[in-house]
C-alpha positions in Angstrom: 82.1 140.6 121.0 80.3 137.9 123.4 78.4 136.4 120.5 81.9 135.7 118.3 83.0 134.3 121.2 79.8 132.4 121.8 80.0 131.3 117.8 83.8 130.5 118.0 83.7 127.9 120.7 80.2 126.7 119.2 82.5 126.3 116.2 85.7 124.6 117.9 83.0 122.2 119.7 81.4 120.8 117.1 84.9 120.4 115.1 86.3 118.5 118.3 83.4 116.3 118.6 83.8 115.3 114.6 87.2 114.9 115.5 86.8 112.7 118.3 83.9 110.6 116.4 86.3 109.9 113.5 89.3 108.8 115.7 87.5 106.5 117.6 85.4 105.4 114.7 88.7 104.4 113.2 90.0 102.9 116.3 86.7 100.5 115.8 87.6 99.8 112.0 91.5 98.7 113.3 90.0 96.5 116.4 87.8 94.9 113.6 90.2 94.7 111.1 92.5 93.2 113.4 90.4 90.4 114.6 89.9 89.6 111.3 93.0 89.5 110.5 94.4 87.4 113.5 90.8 84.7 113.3 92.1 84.3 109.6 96.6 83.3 110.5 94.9 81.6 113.7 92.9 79.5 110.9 96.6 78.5 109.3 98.0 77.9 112.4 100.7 81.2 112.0 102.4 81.8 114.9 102.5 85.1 114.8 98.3 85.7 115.0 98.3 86.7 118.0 100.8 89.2 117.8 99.5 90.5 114.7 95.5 90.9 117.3 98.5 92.8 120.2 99.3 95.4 117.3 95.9 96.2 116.6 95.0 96.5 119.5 97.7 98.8 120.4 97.0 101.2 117.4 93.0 101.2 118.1 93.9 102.6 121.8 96.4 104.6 121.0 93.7 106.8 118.4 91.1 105.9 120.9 92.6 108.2 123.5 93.2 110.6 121.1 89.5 110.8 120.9 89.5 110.9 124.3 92.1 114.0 124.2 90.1 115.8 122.3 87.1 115.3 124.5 88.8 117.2 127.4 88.9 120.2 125.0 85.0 120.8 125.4 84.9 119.5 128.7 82.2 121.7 130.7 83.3 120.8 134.1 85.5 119.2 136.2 83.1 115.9 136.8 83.7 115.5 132.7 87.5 115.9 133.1 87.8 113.7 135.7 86.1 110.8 134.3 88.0 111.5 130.6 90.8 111.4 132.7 90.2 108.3 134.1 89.4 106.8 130.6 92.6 108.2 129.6 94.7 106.6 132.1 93.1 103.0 131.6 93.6 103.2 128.3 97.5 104.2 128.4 97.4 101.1 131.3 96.0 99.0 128.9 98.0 100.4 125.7 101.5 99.1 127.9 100.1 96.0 128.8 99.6 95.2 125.1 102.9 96.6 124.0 104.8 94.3 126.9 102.4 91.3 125.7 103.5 92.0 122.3 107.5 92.3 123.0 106.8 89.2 124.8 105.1 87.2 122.0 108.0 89.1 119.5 110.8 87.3 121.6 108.8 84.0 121.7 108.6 83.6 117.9 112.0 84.8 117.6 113.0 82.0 120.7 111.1 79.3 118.1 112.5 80.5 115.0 116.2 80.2 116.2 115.5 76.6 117.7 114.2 75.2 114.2 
């Protein structure tokens, strides 16, 4: 029975770490994507570039930490947990800041559209 066991979590490991390679892997593409995106309105002068970057952002660290959630599945001891933790938290930190930056910037453009 200790070797199924053994083979099971060997098993939900790897599957976690594929997991958590993919999410973050597509939190990269949507940071990149995003830059892109926003150098490109930033280029035509649209307003709404940077907005558009405070988005991105906000969706690459939201999948980010769910790599990061994932992580803490596998996590051998309490030193691992603690520091996924920690990732976890300054991500969420950082994930509000954006999403108050972006309200901010929403009400902005609206401010601008209703004065033209």
């Amino acid at each position: 029975m200790g070797a199924v066991l053994e083979t099971a979590e060997m098993i939900l490991a790897n599957i976690v770490e594929v997991g958590a390679f993919f999410l973050e892997l597509f939190g990269i593409v949507v940071l990149i994507k995003s830059g892109i995106l926003c150098f490109l309105k930033w280029l035509k002068h649209d307003e709404s570039a940077g907005l558009e970057m405070g988005k991105g952002v906000g969706l690459a660290l939201g999948v980010m930490m769910g790599g990061e959630l994932l992580h803490t599945i596998i996590a051998d001891d309490l030193k691992d947990l603690i520091m996924l933790g920690v990732l976890v938290v300054i991500r969420t930190a950082m994930a509000l800041l954006v999403h108050w930056e972006n309200k901010q910037e929403e009400e902005e453009i609206e401010r601008h559209k209703t004065a033209h």
